[in-house]
Structure formats: structure tokens, C-alpha cells
N, C-alpha and C positions, 0 to 999 in steps of 0.2 A: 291627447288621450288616444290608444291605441285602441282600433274600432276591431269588436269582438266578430270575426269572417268564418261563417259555420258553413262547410264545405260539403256540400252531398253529395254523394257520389252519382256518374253519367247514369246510370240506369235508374233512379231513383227519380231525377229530371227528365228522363225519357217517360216513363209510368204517368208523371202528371201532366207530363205536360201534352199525353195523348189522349183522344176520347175512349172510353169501358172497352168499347167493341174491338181497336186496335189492339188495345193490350189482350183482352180475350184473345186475338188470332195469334198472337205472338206464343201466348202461353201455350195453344195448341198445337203449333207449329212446332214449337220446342218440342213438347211430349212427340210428335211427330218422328225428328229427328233420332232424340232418344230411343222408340222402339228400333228405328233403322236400322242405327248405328248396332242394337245389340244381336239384333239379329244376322248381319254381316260379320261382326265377332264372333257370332253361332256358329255359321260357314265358315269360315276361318277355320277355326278350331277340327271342324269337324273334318275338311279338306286335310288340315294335316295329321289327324288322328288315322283317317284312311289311307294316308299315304303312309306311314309308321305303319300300320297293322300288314301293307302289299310287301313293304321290305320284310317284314318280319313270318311274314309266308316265304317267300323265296328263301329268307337265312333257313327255316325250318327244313325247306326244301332238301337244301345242300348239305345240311347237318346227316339228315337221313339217306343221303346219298354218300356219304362218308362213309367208307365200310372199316378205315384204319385208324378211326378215333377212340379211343378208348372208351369204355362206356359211364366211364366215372366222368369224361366231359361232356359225354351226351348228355347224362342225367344233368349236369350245372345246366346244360344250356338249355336242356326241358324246360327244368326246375324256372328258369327267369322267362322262358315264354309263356309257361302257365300267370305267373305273375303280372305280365304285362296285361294278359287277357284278363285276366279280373280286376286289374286296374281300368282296362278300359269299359269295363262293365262301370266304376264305380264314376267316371267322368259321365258316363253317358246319362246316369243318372242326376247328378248336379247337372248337365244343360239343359236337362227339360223342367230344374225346381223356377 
């Protein structure tokens, strides 16, 4: 007769087989970790949104220092720097939701 072998899984054995208090620290530890980590994904983000925004000053720069571009490319390339800047308006508000 095959003997019915109910498997739980390691953190499950971990949970009982520790006292309230450890697991409490672990659970907090966790959330711990969690803000960290989202917060340095905050940075991240933000680090390379400022460095996108520096290049896009300098391109802006060289555009307007352009005296033999036509104005029909100046306006495109207005046209997508405005865009960018109210995209980055709209990022900056999802990082602080």
C-alpha cells in the first residue's frame, strides 16, 4: 500500500517550526527590505530621468544655435521637447503615488 507523502513546502516548515517573535522579525524585516528596495528604484529612475532631461537641454541648446535649419525642423524638434517635458511631468507624478 502506497503511503499517501503530503509535502509542504520549506517556508511553511520554516513558520512552525519557529517561535511568534522570529517570524514576527522576519515579516518585518521583509517589509523592511521592500521599502528599500523601492525606494532605490525611486533613485534610479529619477537619476536617469535627470540625466535624459541634461541631454535634452544641451540638444535644445544646439537646435537654437542652428541658424541653417529650417524652421519646419525646428518646430518638430520643439514640438517632441515640449512633449517630453509633460511627460516628465506625468512620471513625476506616478513616483510620488
Amino acid at each position: 500500500m502506497a503511503r499517501g507523502n503530503k509535502r509542504r513546502s520549506v517556508g511553511e516548515d520554516l513558520t512552525q517550526d519557529m517561535p511568534l517573535w522570529a517570524t514576527k522579525m522576519i515579516e518585518m524585516y521583509e517589509s523592511c527590505c521592500e521599502r528599500i528596495e523601492k525606494a532605490l528604484t525611486s533613485t534610479k529612475i529619477e537619476e536617469t530621468q535627470e540625466s535624459i532631461l541634461s541631454r535634452l537641454k544641451a540638444l535644445e541648446v544646439s537646435i537654437g544655435a542652428m541658424k541653417t535649419s529650417s524652421s519646419m525642423t525646428q518646430d518638430a524638434l520643439y514640438s517632441t521637447s515640449v512633449k517630453v517635458r509633460a511627460d516628465e511631468a506625468k512620471i513625476e507624478d506616478k513616483l510620488w503615488r
